[in-house]
VOLUM-106992 format. One line per 2 residues: number of its first residue (from 0); for each residue x negated, y negated, z of N, C-alpha, C. Coordinates in Angstrom, 2 decimals. Atoms other than C-alpha are relative to their C-alpha. Example, Ala and Ser with C-alpha at 12.3 -4.5 7.8 and 13.67 -1.06 7.14 Angstrom:
% residues 2
0) -0.89/1.19/0.00/-12.30/4.50/7.80/-0.90/-1.20/0.00 ~ 0.82/1.19/-0.06/-13.67/1.06/7.14/0.77/-1.09/0.73
//
This chain:
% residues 260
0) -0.86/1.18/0.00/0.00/0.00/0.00/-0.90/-1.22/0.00 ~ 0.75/1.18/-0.10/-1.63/-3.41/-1.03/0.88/-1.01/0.11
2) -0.21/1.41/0.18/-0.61/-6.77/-0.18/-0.69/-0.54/-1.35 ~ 0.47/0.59/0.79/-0.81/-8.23/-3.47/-0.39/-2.34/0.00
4) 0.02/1.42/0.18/-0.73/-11.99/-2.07/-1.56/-0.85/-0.35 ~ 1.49/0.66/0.37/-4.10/-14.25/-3.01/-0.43/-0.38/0.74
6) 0.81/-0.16/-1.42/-4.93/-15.23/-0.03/0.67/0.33/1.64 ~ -0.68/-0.02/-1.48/-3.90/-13.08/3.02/-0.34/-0.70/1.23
8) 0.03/0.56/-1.20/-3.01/-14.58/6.43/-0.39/0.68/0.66 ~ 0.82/-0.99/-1.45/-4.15/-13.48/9.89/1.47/1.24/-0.02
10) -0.76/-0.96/0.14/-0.56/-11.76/9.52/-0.45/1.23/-0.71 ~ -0.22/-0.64/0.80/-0.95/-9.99/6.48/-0.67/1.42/0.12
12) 0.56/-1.33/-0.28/-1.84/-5.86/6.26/-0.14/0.53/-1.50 ~ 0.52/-0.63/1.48/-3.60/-4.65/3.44/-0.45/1.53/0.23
14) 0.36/-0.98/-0.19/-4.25/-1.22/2.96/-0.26/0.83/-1.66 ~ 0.22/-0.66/1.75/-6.23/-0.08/-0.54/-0.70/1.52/0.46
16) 0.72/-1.49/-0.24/-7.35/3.21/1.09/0.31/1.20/-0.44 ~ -0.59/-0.93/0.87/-6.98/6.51/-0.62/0.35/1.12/0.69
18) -0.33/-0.81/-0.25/-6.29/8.08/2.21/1.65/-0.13/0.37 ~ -1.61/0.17/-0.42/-2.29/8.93/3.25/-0.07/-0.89/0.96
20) -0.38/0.86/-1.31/-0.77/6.60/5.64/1.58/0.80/0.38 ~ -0.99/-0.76/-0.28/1.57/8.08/7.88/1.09/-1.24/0.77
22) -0.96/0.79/-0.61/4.87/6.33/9.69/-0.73/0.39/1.19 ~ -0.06/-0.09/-1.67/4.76/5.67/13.37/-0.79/-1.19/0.65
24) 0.88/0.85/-0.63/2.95/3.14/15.75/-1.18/0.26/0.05 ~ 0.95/-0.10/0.32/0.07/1.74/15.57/-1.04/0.31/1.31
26) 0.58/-0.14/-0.99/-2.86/3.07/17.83/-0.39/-1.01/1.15 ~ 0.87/0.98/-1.06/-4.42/1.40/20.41/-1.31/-0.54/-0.79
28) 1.33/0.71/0.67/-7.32/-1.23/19.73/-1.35/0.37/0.70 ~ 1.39/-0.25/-0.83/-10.37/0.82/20.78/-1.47/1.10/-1.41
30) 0.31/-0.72/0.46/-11.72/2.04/17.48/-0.62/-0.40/-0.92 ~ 0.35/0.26/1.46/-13.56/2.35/14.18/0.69/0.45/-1.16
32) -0.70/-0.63/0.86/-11.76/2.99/11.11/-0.98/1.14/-0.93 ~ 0.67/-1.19/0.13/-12.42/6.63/9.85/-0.56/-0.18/-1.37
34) 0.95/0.63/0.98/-13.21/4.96/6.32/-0.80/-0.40/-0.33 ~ 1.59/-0.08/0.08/-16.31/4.05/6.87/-0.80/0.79/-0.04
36) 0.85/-1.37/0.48/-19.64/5.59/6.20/-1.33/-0.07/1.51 ~ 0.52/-0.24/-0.78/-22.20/6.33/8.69/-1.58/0.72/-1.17
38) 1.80/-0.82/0.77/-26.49/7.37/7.68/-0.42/0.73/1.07 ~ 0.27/-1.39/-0.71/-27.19/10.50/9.00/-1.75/-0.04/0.07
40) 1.37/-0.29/-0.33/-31.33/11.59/10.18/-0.75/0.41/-1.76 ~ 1.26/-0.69/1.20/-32.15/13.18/6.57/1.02/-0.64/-1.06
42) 0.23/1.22/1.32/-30.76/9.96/4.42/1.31/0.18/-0.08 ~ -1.38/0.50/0.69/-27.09/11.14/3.66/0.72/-0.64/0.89
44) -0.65/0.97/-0.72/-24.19/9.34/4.34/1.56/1.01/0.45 ~ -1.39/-0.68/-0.88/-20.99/10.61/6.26/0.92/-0.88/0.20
46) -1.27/0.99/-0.24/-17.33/9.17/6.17/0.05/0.37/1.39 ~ -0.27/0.26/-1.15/-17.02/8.53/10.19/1.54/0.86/0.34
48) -0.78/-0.74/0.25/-13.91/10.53/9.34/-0.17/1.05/0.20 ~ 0.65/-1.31/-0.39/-16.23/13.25/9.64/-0.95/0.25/0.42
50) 1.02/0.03/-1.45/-18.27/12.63/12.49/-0.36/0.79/0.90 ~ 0.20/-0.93/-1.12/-19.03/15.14/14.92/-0.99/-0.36/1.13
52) 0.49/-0.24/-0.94/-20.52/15.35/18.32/-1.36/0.91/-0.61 ~ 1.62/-0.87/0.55/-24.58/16.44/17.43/-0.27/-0.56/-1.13
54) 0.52/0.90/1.19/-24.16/14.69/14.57/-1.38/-1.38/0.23 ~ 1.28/1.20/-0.57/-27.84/11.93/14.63/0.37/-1.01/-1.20
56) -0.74/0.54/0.70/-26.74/9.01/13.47/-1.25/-1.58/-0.02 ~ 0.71/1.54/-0.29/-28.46/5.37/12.68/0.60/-0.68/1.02
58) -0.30/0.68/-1.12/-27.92/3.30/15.38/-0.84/-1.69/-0.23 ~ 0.26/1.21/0.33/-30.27/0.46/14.20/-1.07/0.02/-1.23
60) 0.67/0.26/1.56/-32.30/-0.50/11.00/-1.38/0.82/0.17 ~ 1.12/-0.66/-0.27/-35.23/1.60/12.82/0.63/1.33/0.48
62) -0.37/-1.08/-0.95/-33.31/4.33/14.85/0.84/0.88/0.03 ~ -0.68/-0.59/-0.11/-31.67/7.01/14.94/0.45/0.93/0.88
64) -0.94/-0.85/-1.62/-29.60/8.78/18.16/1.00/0.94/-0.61 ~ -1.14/-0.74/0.26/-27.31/11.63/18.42/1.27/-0.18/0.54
66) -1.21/0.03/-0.43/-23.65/11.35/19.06/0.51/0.83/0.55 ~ 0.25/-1.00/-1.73/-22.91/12.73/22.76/1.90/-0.02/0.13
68) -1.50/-0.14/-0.80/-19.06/11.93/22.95/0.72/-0.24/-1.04 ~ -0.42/0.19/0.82/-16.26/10.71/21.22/1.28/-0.71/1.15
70) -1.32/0.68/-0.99/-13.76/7.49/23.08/1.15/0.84/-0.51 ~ -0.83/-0.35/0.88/-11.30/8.25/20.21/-0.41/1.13/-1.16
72) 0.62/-0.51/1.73/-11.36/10.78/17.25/1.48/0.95/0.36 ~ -1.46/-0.15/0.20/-7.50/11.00/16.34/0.29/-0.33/-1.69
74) 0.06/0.27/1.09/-7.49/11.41/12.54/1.98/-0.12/-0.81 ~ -1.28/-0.45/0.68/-3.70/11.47/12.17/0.42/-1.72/0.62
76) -0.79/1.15/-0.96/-2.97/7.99/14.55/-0.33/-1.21/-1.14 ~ 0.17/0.91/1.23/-2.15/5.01/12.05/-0.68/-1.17/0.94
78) 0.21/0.86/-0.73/-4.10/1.81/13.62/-0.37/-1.53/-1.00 ~ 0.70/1.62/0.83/-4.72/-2.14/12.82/-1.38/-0.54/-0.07
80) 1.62/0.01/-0.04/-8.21/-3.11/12.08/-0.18/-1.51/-0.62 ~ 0.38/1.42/0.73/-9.89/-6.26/11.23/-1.48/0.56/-1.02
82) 1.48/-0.15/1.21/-12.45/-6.38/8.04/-0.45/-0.38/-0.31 ~ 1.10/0.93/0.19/-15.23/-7.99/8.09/-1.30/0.30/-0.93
84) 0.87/-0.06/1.06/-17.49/-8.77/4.99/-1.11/-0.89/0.16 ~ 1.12/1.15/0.24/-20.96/-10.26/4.52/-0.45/-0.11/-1.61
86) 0.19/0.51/1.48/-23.01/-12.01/1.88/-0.61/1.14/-0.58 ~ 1.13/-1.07/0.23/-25.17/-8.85/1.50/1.56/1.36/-0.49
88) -0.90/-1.13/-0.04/-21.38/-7.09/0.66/-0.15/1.30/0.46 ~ -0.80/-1.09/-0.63/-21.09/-4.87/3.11/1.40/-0.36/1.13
90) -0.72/0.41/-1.21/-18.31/-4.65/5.28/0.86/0.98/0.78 ~ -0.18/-0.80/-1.16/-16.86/-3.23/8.31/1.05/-0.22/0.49
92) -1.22/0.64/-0.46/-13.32/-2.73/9.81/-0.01/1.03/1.60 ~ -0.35/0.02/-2.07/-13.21/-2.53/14.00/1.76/-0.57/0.02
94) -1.03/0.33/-1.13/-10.06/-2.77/16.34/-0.37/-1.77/-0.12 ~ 0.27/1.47/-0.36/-9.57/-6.22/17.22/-1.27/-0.47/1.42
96) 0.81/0.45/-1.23/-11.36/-5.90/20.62/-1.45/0.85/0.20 ~ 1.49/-1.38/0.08/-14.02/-2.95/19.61/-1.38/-1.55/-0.57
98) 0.88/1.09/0.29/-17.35/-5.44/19.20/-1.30/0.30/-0.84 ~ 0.84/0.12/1.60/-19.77/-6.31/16.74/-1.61/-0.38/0.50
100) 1.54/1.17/-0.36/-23.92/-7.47/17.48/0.07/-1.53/-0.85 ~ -0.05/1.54/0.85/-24.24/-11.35/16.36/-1.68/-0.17/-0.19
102) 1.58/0.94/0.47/-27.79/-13.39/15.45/-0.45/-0.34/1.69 ~ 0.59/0.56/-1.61/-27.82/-14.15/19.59/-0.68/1.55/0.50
104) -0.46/-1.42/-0.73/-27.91/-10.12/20.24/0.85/0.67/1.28 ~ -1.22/-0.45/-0.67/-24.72/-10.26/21.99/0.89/0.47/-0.57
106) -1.03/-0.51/0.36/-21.90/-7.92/21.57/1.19/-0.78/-0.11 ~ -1.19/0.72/-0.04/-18.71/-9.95/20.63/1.02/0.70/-0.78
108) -1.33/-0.19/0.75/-15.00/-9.05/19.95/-0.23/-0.37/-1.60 ~ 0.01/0.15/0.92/-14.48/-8.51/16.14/1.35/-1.30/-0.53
110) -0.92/0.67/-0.09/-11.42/-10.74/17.00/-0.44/-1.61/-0.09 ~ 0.13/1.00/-0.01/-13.22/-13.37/17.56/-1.31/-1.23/-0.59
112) 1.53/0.37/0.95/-15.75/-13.86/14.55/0.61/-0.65/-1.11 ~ -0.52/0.80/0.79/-15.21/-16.49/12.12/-0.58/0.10/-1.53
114) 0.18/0.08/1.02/-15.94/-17.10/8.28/-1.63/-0.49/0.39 ~ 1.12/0.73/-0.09/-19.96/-18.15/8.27/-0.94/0.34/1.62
116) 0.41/-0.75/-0.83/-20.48/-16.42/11.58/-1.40/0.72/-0.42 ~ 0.85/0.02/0.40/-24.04/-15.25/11.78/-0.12/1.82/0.94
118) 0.33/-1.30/-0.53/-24.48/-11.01/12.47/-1.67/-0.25/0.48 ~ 1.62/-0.77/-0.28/-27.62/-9.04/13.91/-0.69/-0.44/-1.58
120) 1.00/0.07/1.13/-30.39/-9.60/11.40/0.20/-1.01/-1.31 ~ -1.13/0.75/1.32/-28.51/-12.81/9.83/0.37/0.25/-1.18
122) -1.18/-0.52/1.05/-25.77/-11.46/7.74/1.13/-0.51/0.44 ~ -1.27/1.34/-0.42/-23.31/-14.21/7.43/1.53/0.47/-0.61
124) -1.10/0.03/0.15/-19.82/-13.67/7.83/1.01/-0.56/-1.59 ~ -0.70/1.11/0.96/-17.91/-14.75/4.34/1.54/0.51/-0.39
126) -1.40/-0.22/0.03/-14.26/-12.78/4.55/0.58/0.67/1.40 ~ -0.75/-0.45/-0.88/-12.00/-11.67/7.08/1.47/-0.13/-0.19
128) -0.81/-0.37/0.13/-9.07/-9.72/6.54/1.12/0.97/0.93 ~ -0.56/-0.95/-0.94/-6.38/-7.45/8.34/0.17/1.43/-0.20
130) -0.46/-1.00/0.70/-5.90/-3.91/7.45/0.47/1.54/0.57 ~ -1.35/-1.58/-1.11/-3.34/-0.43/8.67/-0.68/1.03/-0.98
132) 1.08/-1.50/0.33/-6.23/2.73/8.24/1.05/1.07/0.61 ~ -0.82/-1.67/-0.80/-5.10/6.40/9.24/-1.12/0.79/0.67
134) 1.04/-0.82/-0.88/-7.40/7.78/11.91/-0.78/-1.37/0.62 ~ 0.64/1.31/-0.92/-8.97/5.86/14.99/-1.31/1.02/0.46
136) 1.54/-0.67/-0.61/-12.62/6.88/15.97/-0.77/-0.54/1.24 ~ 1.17/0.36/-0.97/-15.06/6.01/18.79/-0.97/0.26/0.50
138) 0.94/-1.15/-0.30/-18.08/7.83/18.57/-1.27/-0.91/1.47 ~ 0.68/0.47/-1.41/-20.39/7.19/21.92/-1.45/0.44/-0.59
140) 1.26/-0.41/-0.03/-24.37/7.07/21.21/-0.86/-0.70/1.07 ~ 0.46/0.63/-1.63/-26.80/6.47/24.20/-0.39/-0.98/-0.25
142) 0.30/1.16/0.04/-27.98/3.16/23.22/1.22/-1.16/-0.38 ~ -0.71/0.77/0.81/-24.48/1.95/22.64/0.30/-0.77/-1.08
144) 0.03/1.07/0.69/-25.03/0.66/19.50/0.23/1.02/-1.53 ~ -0.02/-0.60/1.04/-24.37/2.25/15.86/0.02/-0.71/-1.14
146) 0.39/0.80/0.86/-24.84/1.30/12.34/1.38/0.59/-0.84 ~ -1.49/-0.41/1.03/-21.12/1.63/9.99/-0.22/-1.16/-1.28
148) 0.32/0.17/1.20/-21.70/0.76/6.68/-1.11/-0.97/-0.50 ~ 0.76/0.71/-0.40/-24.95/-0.72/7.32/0.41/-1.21/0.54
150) -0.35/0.64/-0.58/-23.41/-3.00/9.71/-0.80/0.20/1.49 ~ 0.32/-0.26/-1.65/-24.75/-2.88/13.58/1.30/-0.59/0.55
152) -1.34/0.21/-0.79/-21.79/-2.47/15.69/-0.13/0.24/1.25 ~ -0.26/-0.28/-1.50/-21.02/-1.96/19.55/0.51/1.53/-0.06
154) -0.84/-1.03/-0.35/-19.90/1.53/20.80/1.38/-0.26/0.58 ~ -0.71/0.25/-0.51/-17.57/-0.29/23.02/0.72/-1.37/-0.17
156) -1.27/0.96/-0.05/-14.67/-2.65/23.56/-0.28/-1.50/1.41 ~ -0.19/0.75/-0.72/-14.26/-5.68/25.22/1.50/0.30/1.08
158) -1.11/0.20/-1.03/-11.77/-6.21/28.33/0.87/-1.19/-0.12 ~ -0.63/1.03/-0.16/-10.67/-9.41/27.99/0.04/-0.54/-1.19
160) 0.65/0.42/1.47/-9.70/-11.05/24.65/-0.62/-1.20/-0.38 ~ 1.15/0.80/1.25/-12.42/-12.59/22.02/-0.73/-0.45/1.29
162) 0.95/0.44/-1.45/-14.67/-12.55/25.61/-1.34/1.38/-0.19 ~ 0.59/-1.01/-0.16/-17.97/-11.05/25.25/-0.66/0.07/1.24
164) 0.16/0.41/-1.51/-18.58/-11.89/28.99/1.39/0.09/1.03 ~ -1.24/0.00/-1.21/-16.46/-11.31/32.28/0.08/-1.34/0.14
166) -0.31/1.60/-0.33/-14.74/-14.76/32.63/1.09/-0.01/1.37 ~ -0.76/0.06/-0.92/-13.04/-15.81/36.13/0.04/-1.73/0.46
168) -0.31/1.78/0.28/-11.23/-19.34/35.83/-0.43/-0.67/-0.35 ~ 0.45/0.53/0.99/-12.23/-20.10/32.69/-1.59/-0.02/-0.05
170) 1.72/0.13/-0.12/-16.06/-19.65/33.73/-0.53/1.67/-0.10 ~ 0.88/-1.83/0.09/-18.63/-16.53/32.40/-0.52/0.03/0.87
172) 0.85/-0.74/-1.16/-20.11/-14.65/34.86/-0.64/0.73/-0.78 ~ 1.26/-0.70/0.95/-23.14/-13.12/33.42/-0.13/1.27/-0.18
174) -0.41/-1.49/-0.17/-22.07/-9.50/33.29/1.11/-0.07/-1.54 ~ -0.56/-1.34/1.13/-21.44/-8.11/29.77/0.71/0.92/-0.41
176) -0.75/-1.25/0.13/-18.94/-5.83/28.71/-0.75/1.01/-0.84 ~ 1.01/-0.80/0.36/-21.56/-4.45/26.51/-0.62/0.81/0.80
178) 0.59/-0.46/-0.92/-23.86/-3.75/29.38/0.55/0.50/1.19 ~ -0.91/-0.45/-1.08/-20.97/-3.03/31.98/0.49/1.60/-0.49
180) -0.25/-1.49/0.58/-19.70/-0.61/29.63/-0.33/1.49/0.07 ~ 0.80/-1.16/0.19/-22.59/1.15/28.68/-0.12/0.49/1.36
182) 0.42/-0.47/-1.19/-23.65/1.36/32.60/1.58/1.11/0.71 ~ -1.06/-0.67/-0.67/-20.11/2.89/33.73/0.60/1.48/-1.06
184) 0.04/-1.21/0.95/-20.27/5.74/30.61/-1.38/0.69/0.72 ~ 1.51/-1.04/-0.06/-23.90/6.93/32.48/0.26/1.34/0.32
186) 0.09/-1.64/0.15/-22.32/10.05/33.67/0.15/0.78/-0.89 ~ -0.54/-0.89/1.49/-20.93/11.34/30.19/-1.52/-0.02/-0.77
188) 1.20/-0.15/0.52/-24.26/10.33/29.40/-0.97/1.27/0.57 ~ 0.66/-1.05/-0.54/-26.04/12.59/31.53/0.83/1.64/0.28
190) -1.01/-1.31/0.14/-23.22/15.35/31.81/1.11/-0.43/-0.67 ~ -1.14/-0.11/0.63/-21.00/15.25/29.08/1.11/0.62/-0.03
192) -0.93/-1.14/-0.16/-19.13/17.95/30.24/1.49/-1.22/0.84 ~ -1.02/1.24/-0.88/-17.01/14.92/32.41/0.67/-1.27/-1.31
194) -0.49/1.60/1.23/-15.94/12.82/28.89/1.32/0.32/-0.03 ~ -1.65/0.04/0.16/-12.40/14.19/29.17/0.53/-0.65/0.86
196) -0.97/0.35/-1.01/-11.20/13.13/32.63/-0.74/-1.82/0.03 ~ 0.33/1.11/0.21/-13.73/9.84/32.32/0.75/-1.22/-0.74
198) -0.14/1.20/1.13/-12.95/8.40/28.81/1.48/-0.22/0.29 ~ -1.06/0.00/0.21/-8.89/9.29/29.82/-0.02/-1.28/1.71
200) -0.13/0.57/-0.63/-9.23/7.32/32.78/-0.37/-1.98/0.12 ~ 0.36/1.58/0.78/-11.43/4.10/30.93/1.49/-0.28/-1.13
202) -1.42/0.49/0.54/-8.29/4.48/28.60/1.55/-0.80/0.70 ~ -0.72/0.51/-1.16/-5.95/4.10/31.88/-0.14/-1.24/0.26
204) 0.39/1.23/-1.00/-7.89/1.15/33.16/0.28/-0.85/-1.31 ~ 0.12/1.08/0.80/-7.84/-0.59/29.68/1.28/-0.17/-0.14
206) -1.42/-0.02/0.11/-4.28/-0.03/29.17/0.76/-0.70/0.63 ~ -0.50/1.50/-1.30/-3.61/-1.82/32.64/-0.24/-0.92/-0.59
208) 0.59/1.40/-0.32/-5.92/-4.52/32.48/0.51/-0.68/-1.02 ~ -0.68/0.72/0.95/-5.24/-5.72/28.91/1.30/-0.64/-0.15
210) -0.82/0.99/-0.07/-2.20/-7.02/29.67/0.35/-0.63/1.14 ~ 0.07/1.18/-1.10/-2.72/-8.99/32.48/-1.49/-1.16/-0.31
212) 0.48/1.10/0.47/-3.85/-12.26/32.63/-1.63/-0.12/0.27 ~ 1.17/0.11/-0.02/-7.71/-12.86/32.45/-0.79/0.12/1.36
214) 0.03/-0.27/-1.52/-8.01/-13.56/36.09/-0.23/0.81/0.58 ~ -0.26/-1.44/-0.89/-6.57/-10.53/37.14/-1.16/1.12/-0.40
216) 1.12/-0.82/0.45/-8.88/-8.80/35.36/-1.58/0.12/0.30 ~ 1.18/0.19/-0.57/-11.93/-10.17/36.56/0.18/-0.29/1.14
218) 0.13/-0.52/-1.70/-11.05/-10.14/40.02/0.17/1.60/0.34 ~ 0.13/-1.30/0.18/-10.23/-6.45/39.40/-0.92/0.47/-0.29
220) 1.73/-0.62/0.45/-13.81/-5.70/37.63/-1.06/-0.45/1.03 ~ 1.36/0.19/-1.03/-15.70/-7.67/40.59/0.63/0.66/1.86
222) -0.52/-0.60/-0.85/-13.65/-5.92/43.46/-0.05/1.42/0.17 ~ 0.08/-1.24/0.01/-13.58/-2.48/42.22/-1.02/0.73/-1.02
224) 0.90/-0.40/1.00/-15.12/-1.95/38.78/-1.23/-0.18/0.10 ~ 1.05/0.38/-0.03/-18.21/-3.71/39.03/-0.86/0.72/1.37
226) 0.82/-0.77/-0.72/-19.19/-2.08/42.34/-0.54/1.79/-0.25 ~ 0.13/-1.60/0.49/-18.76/1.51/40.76/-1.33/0.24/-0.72
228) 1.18/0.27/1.15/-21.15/0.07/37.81/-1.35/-0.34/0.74 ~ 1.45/0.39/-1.19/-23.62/-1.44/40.66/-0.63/1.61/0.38
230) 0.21/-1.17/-0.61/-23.74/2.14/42.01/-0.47/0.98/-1.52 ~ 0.45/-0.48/1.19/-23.98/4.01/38.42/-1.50/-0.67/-0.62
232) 1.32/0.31/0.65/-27.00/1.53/37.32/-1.16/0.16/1.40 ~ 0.94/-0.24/-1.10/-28.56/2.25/40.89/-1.00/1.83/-0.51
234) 0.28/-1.11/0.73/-28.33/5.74/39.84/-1.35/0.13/-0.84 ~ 0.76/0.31/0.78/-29.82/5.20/36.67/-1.32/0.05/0.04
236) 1.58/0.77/-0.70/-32.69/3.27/38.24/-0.88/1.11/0.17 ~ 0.12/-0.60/-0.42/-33.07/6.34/40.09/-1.01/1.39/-0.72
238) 1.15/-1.13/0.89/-34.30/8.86/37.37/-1.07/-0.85/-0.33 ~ 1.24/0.64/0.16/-37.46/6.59/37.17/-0.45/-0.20/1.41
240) 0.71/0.70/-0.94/-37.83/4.88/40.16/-0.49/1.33/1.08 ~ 0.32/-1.11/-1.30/-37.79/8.25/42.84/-1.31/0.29/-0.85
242) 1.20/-0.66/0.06/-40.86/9.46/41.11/-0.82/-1.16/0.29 ~ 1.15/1.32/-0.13/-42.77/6.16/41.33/0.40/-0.23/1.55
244) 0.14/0.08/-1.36/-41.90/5.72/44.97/-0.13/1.33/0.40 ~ 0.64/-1.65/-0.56/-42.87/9.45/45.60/-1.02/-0.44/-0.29
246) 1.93/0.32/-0.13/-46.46/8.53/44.34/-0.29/-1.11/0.20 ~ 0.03/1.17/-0.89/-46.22/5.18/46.02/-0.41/0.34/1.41
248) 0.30/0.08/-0.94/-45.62/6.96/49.01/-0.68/0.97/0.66 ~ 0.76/-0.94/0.25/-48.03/9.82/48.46/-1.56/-0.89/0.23
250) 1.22/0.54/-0.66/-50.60/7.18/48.24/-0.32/-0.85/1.03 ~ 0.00/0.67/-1.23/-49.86/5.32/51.44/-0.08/1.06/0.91
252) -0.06/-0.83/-1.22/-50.07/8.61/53.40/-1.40/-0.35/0.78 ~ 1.50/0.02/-1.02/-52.75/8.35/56.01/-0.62/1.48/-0.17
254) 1.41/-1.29/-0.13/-56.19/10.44/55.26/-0.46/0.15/1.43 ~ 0.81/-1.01/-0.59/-57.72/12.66/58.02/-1.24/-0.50/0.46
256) 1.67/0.60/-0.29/-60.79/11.30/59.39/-0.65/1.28/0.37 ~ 0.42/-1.78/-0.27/-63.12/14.56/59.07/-1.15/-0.77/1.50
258) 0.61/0.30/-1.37/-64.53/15.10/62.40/-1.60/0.21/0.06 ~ 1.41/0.47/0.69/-68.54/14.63/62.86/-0.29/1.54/1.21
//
């Protein structure tokens, strides 16, 4: 189904894709559209459509990681996407609140990127469109970060909208949803076996929060969320730091004075 008008509005829903579109509501905004392509470890390319868990995937213009989870991967759920083109024609269609890298190397809502907008590795923004895909994705790689149709994108979603920062009465607080994110996914990172009852419960919390007012939300993430994440990046810390304070305190032990 195409909108044939000449220049669509922020309304308008275009859809030139060749795959079926099915009736029913549209998913939730936490995804990539399965139309895109993805660069695999040995050069080919993969429709994100057909992504798998083990699959090693680019992640940045140097890197390549394997894909440990999956937020979403619902190939039947119809969803709204925004589509964003650069001058270098490529382009990329995210959720409204799933986020993008910019020229600062902050993660920002795809919601809230304008015409002339300046990506990772300046690649300037020059269309933005709306468009109703069939299949919602969210593949999870440990550096949160992936590459969709040579684009650099976010793994994750923002909380609050076109906010790539926790804001509480109208003011950022320096805490990242990028970096909040990633830190409160560390167990799926380290035991993936926990991504079912996890990711269904980050679905729970987004489901709340998103529709309450900004506020609420960031008094909710520095009350409850944010201490969970304090405790998960302690963690973290933890697989490094215990060995370096074990031979810290290996070499502060007191030597033996041999007797004469």
């Amino acid at each position: 189904i195409i909108d044939p008008s000449p220049s669509p509005t922020s309304n308008d829903i275009i859809d030139p894709s060749p795959s079926p579109v099915i009736s029913g509501a549209v998913g939730p905004d936490l995804c990539i559209s399965g139309a895109m392509t993805v660069q695999l470890d040995d050069e080919t390319v993969k429709e994100v459509y057909d992504l798998r868990v083990g699959d090693v995937v680019r992640v940045s213009p140097e890197n390549f990681e394997r894909v440990y989870a999956f937020g979403h991967h619902d190939p039947k759920r119809k969803a709204k996407f925004i589509e964003i083109q650069t001058q270098e024609e490529k382009s990329v269609e995210l959720s409204e609140h799933h986020m993008i890298f910019v020229a600062s190397g902050n993660a920002v809502p795809a919601s809230s990127l304008h015409v002339g907008d300046l990506l990772l590795n300046g690649n300037a923004v020059t269309k933005i469109q709306n468009r109703t895909r069939l299949g919602v994705f969210a593949p999870f790689t440990p550096s949160g970060s992936i590459m969709i149709n040579g684009v650099q994108i976010s793994t994750y979603v923002t909380l609050q909208p076109n906010a790539s920062h926790l804001s509480l009465f109208g003011k950022n607080i320096p805490i990242s949803f990028q970096s909040l994110a990633h830190t409160l996914l560390l167990p799926i990172r380290k035991m993936p076996v926990l991504v079912n009852p996890l990711v269904s419960s980050i679905h729970f919390c987004y489901k709340l929060l998103m529709g309450q007012p900004p506020n609420v939300t960031a008094i909710v993430f520095i009350i409850i969320i944010l201490p969970v994440a304090t405790l998960f990046f302690l963690l973290e810390c933890s697989f490094w730091l215990l060995p370096l304070l074990a031979v810290f305190i290996w070499a502060k032990r007191p030597f033996s004075k041999l007797e004469v």
